[in-house]
C-alpha positions in Angstrom: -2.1 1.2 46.8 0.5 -1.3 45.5 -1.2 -3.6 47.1 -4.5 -4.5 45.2 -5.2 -8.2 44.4 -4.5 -8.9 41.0 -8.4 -9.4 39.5 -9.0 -5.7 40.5 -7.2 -3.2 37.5 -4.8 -1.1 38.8 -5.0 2.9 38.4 -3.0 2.9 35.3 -5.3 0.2 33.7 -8.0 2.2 34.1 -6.8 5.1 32.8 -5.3 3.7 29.9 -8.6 2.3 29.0 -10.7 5.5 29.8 -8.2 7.7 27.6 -8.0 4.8 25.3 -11.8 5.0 24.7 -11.4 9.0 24.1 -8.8 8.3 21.5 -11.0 6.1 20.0 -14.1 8.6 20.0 -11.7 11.4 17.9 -10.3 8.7 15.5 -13.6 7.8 14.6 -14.8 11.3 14.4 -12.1 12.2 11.8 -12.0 8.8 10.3 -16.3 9.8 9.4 -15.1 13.2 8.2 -12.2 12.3 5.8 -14.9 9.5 4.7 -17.7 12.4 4.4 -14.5 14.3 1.7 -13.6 11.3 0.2 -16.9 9.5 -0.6 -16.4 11.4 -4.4 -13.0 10.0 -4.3 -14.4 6.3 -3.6 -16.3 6.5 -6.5 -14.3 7.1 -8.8 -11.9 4.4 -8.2 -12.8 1.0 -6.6 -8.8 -0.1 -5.6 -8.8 3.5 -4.2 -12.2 2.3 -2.0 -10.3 -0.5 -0.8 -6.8 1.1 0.1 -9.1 3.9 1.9 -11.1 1.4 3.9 -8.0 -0.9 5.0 -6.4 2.7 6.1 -9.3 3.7 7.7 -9.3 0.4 9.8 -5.3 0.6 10.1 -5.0 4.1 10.8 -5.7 4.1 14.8 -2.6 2.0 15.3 -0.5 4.4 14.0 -2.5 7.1 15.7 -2.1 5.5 19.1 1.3 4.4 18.7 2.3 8.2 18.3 0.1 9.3 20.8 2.1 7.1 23.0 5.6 8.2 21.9 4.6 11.5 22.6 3.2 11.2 25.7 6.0 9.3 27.4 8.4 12.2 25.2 6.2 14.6 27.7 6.4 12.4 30.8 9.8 12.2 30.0 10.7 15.8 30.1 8.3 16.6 33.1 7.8 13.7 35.1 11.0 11.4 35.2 10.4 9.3 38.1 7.1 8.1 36.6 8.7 6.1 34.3 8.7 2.1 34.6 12.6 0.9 36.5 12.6 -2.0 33.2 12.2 1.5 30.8 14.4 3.2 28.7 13.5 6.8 28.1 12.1 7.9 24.4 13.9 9.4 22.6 13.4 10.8 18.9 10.7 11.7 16.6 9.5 8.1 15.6 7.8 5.9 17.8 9.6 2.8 19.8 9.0 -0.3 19.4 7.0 -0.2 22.5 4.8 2.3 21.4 3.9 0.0 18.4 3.6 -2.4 20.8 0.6 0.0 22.5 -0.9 0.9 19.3 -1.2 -2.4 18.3 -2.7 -4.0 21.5 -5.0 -0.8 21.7 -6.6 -1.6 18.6 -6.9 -4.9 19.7 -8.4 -4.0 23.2 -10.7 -1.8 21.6 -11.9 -4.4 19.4 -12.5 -7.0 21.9 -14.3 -4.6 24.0 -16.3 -3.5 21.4 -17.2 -7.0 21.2 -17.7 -7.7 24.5 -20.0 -5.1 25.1 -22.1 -5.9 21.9 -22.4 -9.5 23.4 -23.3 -8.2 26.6 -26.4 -5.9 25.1 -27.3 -8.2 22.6 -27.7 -10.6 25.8 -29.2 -8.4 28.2 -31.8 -6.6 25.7 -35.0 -7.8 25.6 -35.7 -6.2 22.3 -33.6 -6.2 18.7 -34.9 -3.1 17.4 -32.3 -1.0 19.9 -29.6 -3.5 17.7 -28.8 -0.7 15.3 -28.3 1.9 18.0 -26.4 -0.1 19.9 -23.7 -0.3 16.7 -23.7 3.5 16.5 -23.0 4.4 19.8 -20.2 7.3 18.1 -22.8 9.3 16.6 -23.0 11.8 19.1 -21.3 12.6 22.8 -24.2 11.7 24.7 -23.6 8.6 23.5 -20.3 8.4 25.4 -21.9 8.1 29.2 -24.1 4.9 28.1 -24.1 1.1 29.6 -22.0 0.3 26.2 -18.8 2.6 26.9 -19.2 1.3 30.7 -18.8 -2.0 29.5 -16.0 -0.9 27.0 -13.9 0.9 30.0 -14.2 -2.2 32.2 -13.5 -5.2 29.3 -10.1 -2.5 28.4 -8.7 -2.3 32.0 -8.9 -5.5 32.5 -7.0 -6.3 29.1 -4.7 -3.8 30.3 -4.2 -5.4 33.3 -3.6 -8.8 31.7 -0.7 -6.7 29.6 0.4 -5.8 32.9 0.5 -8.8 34.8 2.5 -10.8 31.5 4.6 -7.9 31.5 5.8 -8.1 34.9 5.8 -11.9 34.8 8.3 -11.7 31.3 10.5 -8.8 33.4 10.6 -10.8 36.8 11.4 -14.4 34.5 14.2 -12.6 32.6 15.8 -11.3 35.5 15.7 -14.7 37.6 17.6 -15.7 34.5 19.9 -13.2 34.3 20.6 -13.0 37.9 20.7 -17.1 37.9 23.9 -16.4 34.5 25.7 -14.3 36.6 
């Protein structure tokens, strides 16, 4: 299994994109329900609008970045050896640095696939009338088995399998360089 060419995701790519996709699902789920509560709020205040809508679109990096630090607290606890050798375990109640790291790059792999797979329906449709549908494919969960979210999974393992690959490059580098001080 360690040997796949490096084009092809690895497991872990995959799944971080397939859970990464779910994540993304619930965020927006409660992200439309605090909206749905605080649309009287909105009106009453525009600067309140504004701090609401930047935390709306801020709020999944924080959400992930704790989703993170908890599950590597669990896979800590109950899996040791699954840990990464370059690693250090996690420790405490606010996330790492790393898990900032994740949150942030999760957004961002989101994002791009989200784009991605706009560009590639916007390309491959023959028709613009299925354009509004294609931009609310969270309404419902039968929207979560469509050609969109297939799209979505394959652009996010394959950004997390460019992470991957820099990662291991940046690890292998610095310890070439540390062997090389020594």
């Amino acid at each position: 299994m360690r040997n796949w060419p490096t084009w092809i995701p690895n497991p872990n790519s995959w799944m971080s994109a397939i859970l990464l996709i779910l994540l993304v699902r619930g965020i927006v789920v409660v992200i439309r329900i605090i909206g749905q509560y605080g649309y009287s709020l909105m009106e009453l205040s525009p600067k309140l609008r504004i701090i609401l809508y930047f935390s709306a679109l801020l709020s999944p990096i924080l959400v992930i970045a704790v989703v993170h630090h908890l599950l590597h607290i669990f896979l800590d606890r109950y899996a040791p050896t699954s840990r990464s050798p370059g690693m250090s375990n996690t420790e405490g109640l606010l996330p790492s640095l790393m898990s900032w790291w994740e949150g942030f790059y999760g957004w961002m792999a989101i994002a791009l696939a989200m784009l991605v797979s706009l560009m590639i329906e916007i390309l491959s449709s023959r028709s613009y009338s299925s354009f509004y549908e294609m931009l609310a494919w969270w309404d419902e969960l039968r929207d979560l088995f469509t050609l969109p979210t297939l799209y979505r999974v394959v652009t996010a393992a394959y950004l997390y399998q460019f992470e991957y690959l820099v990662r291991n490059h940046l690890m292998a580098v610095g310890s070439t360089r540390q062997s090389n001080q020594e």
